[in-house]
DRENSEBA-694700 format. One record per residue (C-alpha): residue in one letter; x, y, z. Coordinates in steps of 0.25 Angstrom, whole numbers, plus 5000, padded with zeros to 4 digits. Layout:
! residues N
AXYZ;...
END
This chain:
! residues 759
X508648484961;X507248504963;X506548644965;X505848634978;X504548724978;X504148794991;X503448904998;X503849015006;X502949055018;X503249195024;X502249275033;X502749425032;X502249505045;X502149655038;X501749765049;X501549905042;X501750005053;X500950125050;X501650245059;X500650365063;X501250495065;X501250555077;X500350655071;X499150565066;X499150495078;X497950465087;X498050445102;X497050345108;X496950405122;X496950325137;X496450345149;X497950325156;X499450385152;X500050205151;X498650175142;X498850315134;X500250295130;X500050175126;X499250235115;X499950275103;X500050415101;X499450455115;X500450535125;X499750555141;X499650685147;X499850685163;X499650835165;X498850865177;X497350935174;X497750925158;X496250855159;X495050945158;X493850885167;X493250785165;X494250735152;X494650585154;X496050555155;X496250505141;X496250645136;X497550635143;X498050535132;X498250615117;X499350645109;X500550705113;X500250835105;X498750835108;X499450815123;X500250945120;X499051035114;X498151005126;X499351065135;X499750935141;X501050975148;X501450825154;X501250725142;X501650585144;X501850515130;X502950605123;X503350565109;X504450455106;X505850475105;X507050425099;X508350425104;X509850365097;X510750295108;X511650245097;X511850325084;X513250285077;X513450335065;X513650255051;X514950205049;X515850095040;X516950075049;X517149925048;X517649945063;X516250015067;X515350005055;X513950065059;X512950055048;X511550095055;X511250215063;X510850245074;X511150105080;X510250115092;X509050225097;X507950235108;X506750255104;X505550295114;X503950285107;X502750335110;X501550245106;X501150295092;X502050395090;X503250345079;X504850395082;X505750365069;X507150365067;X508350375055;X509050255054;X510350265045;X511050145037;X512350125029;X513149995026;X514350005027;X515449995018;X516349875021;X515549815031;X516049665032;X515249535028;X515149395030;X514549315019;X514049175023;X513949075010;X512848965014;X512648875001;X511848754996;X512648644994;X511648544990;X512048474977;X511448554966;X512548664971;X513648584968;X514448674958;X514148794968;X514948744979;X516148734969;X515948864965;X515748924980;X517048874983;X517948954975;X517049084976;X517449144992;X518349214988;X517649284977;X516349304986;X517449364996;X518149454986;X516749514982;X516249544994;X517549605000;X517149704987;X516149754999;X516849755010;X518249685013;X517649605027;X517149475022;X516849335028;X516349215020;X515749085027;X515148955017;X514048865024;X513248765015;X511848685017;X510948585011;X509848515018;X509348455030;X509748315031;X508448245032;X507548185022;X506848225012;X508148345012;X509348245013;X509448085010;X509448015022;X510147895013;X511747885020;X512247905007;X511447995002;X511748075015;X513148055013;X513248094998;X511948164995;X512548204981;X511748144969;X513048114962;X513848004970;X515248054965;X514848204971;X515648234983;X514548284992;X514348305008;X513048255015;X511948365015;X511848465029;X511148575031;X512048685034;X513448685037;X514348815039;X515448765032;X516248915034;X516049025043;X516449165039;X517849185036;X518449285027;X519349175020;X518949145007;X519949015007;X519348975019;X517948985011;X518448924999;X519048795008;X517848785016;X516848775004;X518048694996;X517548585006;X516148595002;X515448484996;X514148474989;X512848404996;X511248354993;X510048334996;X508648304991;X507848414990;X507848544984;X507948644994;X508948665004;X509248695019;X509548845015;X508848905027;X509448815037;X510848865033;X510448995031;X509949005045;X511148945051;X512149005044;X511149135049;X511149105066;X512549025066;X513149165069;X514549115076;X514649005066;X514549075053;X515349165059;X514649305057;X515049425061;X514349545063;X514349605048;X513549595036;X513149445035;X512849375021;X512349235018;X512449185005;X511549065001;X511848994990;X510848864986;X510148824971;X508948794978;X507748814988;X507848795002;X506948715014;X506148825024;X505348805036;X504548675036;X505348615027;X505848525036;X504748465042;X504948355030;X506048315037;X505348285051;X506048435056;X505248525063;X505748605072;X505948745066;X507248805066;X507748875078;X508648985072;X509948945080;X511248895074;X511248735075;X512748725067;X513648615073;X515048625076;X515548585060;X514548705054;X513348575051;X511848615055;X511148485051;X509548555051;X508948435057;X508348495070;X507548625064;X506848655051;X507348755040;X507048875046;X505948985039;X506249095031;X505749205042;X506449135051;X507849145044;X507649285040;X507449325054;X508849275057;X509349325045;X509149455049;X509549445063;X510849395058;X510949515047;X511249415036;X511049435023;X510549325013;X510949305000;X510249184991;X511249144979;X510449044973;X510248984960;X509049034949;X508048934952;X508048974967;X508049104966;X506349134968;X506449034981;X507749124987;X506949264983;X505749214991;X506749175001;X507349305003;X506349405003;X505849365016;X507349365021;X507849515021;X509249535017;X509349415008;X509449434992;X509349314983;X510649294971;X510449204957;X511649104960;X512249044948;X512248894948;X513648864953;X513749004960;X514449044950;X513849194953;X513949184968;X514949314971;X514449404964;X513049344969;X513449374983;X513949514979;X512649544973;X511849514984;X512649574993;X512449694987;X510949684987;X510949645003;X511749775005;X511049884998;X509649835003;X509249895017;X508449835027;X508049895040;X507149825051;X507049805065;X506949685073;X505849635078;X504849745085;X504249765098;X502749745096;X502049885095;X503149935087;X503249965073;X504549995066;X504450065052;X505650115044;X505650215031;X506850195021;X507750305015;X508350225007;X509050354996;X508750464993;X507250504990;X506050464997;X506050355010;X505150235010;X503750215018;X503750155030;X504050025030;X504449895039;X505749905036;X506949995031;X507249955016;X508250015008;X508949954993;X510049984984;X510950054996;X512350064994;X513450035004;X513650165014;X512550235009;X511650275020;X510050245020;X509150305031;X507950235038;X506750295045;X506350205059;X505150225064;X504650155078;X503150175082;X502550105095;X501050065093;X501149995108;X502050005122;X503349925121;X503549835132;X504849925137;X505849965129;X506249885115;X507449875106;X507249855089;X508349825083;X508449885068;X509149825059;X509849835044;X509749705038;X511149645035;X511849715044;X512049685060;X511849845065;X510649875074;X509749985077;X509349955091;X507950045093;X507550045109;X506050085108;X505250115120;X503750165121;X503450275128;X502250215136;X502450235151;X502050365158;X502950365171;X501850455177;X502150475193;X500850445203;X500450535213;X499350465222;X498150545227;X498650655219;X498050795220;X497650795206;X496750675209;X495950755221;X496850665230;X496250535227;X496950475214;X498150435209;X498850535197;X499650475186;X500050555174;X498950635175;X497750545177;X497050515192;X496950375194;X495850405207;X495650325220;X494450245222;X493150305224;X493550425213;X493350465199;X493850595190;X494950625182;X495450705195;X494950575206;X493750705209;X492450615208;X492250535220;X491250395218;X490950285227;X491450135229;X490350065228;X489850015215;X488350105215;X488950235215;X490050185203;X488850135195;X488050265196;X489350355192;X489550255180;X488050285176;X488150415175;X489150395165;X488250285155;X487350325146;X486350205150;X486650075157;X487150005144;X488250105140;X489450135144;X490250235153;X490250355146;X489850285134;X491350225134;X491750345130;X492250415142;X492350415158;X491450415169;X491850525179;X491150575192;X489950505184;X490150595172;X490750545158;X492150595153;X492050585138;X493150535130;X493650585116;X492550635108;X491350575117;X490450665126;X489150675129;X488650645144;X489050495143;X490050485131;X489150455124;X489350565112;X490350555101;X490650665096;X491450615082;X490150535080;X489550615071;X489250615056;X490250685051;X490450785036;X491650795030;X492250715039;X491950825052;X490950785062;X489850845060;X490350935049;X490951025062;X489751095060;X488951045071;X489150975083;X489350815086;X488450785097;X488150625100;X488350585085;X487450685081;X487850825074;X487150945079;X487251045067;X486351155073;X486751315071;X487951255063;X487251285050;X487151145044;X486351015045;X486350875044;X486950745050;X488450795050;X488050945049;X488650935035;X487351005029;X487451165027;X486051225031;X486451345022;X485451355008;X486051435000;X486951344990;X485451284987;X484751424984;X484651464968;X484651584964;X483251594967;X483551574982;X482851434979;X483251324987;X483751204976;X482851274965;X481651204974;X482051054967;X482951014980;X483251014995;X484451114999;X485351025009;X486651065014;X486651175008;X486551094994;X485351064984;X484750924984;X483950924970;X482550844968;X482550754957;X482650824943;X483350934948;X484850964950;X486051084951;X486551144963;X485051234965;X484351094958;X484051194948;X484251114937;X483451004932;X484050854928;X483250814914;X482250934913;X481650874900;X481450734903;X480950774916;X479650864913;X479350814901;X478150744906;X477750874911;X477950944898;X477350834890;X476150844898;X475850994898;X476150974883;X474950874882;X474150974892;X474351104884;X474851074868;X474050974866;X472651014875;X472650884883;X472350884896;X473350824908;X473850864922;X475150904921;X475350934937;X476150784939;X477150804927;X477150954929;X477250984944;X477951104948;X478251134934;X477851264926;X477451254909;X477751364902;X477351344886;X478151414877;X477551484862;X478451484850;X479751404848;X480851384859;X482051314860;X481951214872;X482851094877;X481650994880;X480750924869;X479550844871;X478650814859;X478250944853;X478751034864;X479951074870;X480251134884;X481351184895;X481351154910;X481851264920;X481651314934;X480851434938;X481551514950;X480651454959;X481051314955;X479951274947;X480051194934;X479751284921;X479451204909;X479351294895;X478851194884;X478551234869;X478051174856;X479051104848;X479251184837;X478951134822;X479951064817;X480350994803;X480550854802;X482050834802;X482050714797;X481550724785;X482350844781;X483550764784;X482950654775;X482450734763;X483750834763;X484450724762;X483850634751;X483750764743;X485250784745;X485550654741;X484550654729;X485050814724;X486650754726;X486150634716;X485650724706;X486750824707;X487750714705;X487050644694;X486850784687;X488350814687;X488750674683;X487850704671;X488650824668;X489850794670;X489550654661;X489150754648;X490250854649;X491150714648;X490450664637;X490350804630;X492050824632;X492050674625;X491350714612;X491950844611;X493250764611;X492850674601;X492450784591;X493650844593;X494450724591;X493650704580;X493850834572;X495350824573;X495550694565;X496150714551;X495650604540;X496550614527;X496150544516;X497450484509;X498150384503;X498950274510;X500250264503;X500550134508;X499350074502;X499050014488;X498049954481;X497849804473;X498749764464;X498149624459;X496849584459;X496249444458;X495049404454;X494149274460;X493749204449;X492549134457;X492149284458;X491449334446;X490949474448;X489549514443;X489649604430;
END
């Protein structure tokens, strides 16, 4: 078959709930109790005469315990609650399993302000399990489907290993039957297998071929009948089947136990939009569509998406396990992490391997954990922490997630509900472990209404407003937090109040920064000034505090006076003595003293500038002047290079850190600060160099000599040991003069007669 390539398109939506505590939090106050508990974080305080005069009515909105400090006795606004109206505990009684707790709470919020809860969890030992067996029975899983039908028993025995209540159902798919999935040629239709003597069934989409049933014969008849199908392409109608064999709840047969969906297929499968290549465009509705023989043909609605079907996965607690073959296997892991609670097996090629597969898999789906709510009101967060074993719990996260947990072992959760806006009335969140059909129903309600009652032209409002939690709501024609300034109806005497209270005719009421009162502005929050207009947190600040809180903010400027410091953020000590030597010099007189701290001139450093950076190099211009002046009688005005400076020539020889030419010199300071230069001559010196030099030739020359000297030397005593060998040799040979006894002399003798001798 050929390998199809595709693409999966997800859009995951990831909202990170950062939950203040109580502590940190920061009240925006209102002018009125329904817009300040509305606020996060803000309660409302209804005591009469809690304001002082002439303090606007939002000072009635703060914190709970900012409330509580100032002495406010009648607070509306008190922190959340949480209450438990159903709090069975765990059990694994097959006749009453419960395996969450608590199962159902109350929970009231205040805006802001967080309440969390434990939540426990413990599969139970037993529990029951229906297994649904969807498989591909396109051609290429011919040898499969002999296989499967011989193998419900087994898959029954193993599981029943877990827990001795088990049902098995088989359903089967292929494609949709149109072009370009399925030939549209009759006898192609009718016989879609590309071997002729094959006994194959036309190509369907899905058929729920056997609902759950805990008979293992009755498994083995039903998928006896079974026959192999075709089609054209590669991928297959998985997602169709999946979904029905998801929403078909009554046909399938679920019940209301642990609910496991095997999928078996050696290939890909079509998704969303897929379908349009068959003229199908109507997307799929999520609704069961199954006739009365177990066929849904797919004709009408596309293949559904992957969200999609993992939304209803999950509302049916189903768990989804891929058997597949190897070359599948990447397209199915894709596949599955975007569906929680599904895991992804290696199938052998004639699902050879498919017990023990199941068995596996079921074992990862059980020992992973998954905890999350349905879908939230909007303005609430939901946030869970995992204590998952022994040792540290996880962070906050979207979800509760726990791995590797073992049957009845019990794992803890931390739930926590914060309400960043008023709910519409009372809501229920469902909360959920994924797998299992137990629900924690949470009813949450905000704490925003303030059920104050009203008392009309209440003595509290001088007899001509109306009071509600606290607050004077006046008649017509008066103003004041207590209804006591009184100000005409008509639009002159309003516009002179107004003006009394704006800075100029451009600006605002109070600067926009309070209330106008009797003609007067009533400040809010750090604003005052006789029109708002002054910021009192405006100011430069040092060391993060305004003002270095040593002097007083007023209208963006610090006033540092009698506070014994200076400058823009009064962060400069007046103070002088960290800059006094131990001459009661300021800076040595070579620098400024600001806050209380030394500011060298040029040249000069240390905490009293009393030190001087490069001494030599810089007054050598002022020492080779004066040299030129004095040594050598030649006239110059030294003023310009010596200014400020004080010579002092020294006699004999001295041992001095600078050298100029035929001088050397040391610059200091006097106590007064002055510069004090003491130069002398150079003193003679020898030429170094050609001592070097001429030691060393001499060396060399005197080494030569020594060496040749000795080789002489040693050369003669040699030749004088020789001789005195030789003689020694010589005067211990023996000559003896005697006969040779084996010797004889002549005993013929023969003349030549061609010879004649001369007589």
């Amino acid at each position: 078959m050929q390998v199809m390539t595709f693409g999966l398109v997800v859009v995951v939506l990831l909202q990170f709930v950062v939950q203040p505590c109580v502590a940190e939090l920061v009240c925006q106050p209102k002018g009125s109790c329904a817009e300040c508990l509305r606020s996060p974080g803000c309660a409302w305080c209804k005591q009469q005469g809690f304001l002082k005069p002439g303090e606007s009515n939002e000072r009635r909105c703060d914190l709970l315990n900012s409330l509580k400090t100032r002495e406010c006795e009648e607070i509306i606004g008190q922190l959340g609650e949480t209450s438990r109206l159903k709090d069975s505990d765990l059990n694994s009684d097959p006749d009453n399993v419960v395996q969450l707790k608590p199962q159902s709470l109350h929970v009231k919020l205040q805006l802001g302000v967080p309440q969390e809860f434990k939540v426990e969890f413990r599969r139970a030992e037993g529990y029951p399990i229906d297994l649904y067996y969807l498989m591909d029975l396109s051609y290429s899983m011919k040898d499969d489907l002999e296989k499967i039908k011989n193998l419900g028993q087994n898959i029954l025995n193993k599981l029943q290993e877990v827990t001795k209540s088990v049902r098995i159902g088989f359903g089967s798919f292929v494609d949709k039957e149109k072009l370009p999935y399925v030939s549209q040629v009759k006898s192609r239709r009718e016989k879609p297998c590309p071997i002729r003597m094959d006994n194959c069934q036309p190509a369907f989409t899905f058929q729920n071929v056997l609902p759950l049933t805990y008979s293992a014969r009755e498994f083995k008849n039903e998928v006896s009948k079974q026959n192999i199908s075709g089609n054209l392409d590669s991928p297959e109608a998985g997602l169709d089947a999946i979904m029905q064999a998801a929403v078909c709840q009554k046909e399938i047969n679920w019940k209301n136990v642990t609910r496991i969906l095997v999928y078996t297929s050696d290939d890909t499968f079509h998704m969303a939009g897929d379908g349009r290549l068959s003229g199908i465009f109507r997307p799929h509705d999520g609704q069961c569509h199954l006739s009365r023989d177990g066929f849904y043909d797919g004709k009408t609605f596309d293949y559904p998406s992957i969200g999609h079907l993992s939304r209803v996965l999950q509302a049916n607690n189903i768990q989804l396990i891929f058997a597949v073959t190897e070359k599948s296997v990447p397209a199915y892991k894709a596949l599955s992490s975007l569906i929680p609670q599904s895991v992804v097996g290696v199938l052998e090629d004639d699902s050879s391997n498919v017990v023990q597969l199941i068995s596996e898999a079921y074992g990862n789906l059980s020992s992973t954990l998954l905890l999350e709510q349905d879908q939230t009101p909007t303005g609430l967060q939901v946030s869970y922490k995992s204590h998952c074993k022994t040792g540290e719990p996880s962070e906050w996260q979207s979800r509760g997630e726990c791995t590797g947990i073992k049957v009845n072992e019990k794992v803890e959760f931390t739930i926590r509900l914060n309400a960043s806006e008023c709910l519409n009335g009372p809501q229920e969140v469902l909360i959920r472990m994924q797998g299992i059909s137990e629900v924690l129903k949470v009813k949450v309600e905000t704490l925003c209404d303030c059920n104050c009652d009203t008392e009309e032209n209440s003595t509290h409002c001088n007899g001509k407003g109306t009071h509600i939690c606290g607050v004077c709501s006046c008649n017509e024609g008066f103003l004041g937090q207590h209804c006591e300034c009184e100000h005409n109806l008509d639009m002159t005497s309003t516009e002179v109040m107004l003006k009394n209270c704006r800075q100029n005719n451009v600006s605002q009421v109070c600067s926009g920064h309070g209330y106008c009162e009797c003609g007067k502005c009533t400040c809010r929050g750090p604003f005052d000034g006789s029109f708002c207009e002054c910021d009192s947190t405006s100011c430069e600040r040092h060391d993060g505090k305004i003002c270095n809180e040593k002097g007083k903010c007023i209208c963006g400027t610090c006033d540092c006076s009698n506070s014994g410091y200076e400058g823009r953020a009064c962060g400069c000590s007046t103070d002088k003595k960290m800059c006094q030597n131990e001459h009661g010099l300021l800076c040595s007189g070579h620098g400024k003293c600001r806050c209380n701290q030394c500011e060298c001139n040029p040249g000069f450093v240390g905490q009293h500038c009393s030190d001087l950076v490069s001494p030599c190099q810089t007054y050598v211009k002022c020492v080779d002047c004066t040299v030129q002046s004095e040594l050598y009688s030649r006239s110059s005005n030294c003023s310009v290079a010596c200014e400020a400076v004080q010579m002092v020539h020294l006699k004999d020889n001295h041992e001095l850190p600078c050298v100029h030419k035929d001088v050397i010199y040391d610059v200091t300071l006097n106590n007064d600060g002055t510069v004090k230069i003491q130069y002398a001559n150079l003193p003679g010196t020898v030429d170094k160099t050609k001592i070097i030099i001429g030691t060393s030739v001499s060396a060399i020359v005197f080494i030569g000599i020594a060496i040749i000297i000795i080789y002489k030397v040693l050369l003669e005593l040699y030749d004088l040991r020789e001789y005195r060998s030789f003689i020694k040799a010589q005067q211990q040979t023996d000559w003896k003069e005697t006969n040779n006894p084996l010797f004889q002399g002549a005993t013929t003798t023969v003349l030549n007669p061609l010879h004649s001798q001369d007589s």
